[in-house]
C-alpha positions, 0 to 999 in steps of 0.5 A, spaced: 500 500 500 502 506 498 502 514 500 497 516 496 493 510 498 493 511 505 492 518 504 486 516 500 484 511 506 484 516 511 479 522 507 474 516 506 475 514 513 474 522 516 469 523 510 465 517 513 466 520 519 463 527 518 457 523 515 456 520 521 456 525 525 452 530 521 447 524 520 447 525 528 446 532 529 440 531 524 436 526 527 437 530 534 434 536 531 429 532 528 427 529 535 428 536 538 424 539 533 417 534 534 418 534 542 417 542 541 411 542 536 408 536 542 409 541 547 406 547 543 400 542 541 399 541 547 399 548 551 395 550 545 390 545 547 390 548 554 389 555 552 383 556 551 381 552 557 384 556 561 382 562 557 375 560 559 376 559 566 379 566 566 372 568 564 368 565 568 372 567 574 371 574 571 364 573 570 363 570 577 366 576 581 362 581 576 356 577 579 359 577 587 360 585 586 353 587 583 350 583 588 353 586 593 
């Protein structure tokens, strides 16, 4: 085996290398990426409960006040 092969070697092996990583990276953006979108699922889920809650208490107070 010679010089050039070995070096040729070695870029295929550190090309591979940065593949794999890159392909790491990627997934991991991707699983974060789905985990955030859950999450902003889920909160816009719960919002208009709480926006409803925060109603009644509004109207339930306006209630107490006027009847006092």
């Amino acid at each position: 085996m010679g010089i050039k092969d070995q070096f040729q070697d070695k870029a295929q092996d550190l090309a591979d290398k940065a593949k794999g990583s890159m392909g790491d990276k990627g997934d991991q953006a991707r699983d974060r990426a789905s985990q955030a979108q859950d999450e902003a699922s889920e909160r816009s889920s719960q919002a208009p409960d709480e926006a409803q809650d925060a109603a009644q208490e509004q109207r339930d107070k306006f209630d107490r006040d006027y009847d006092a």
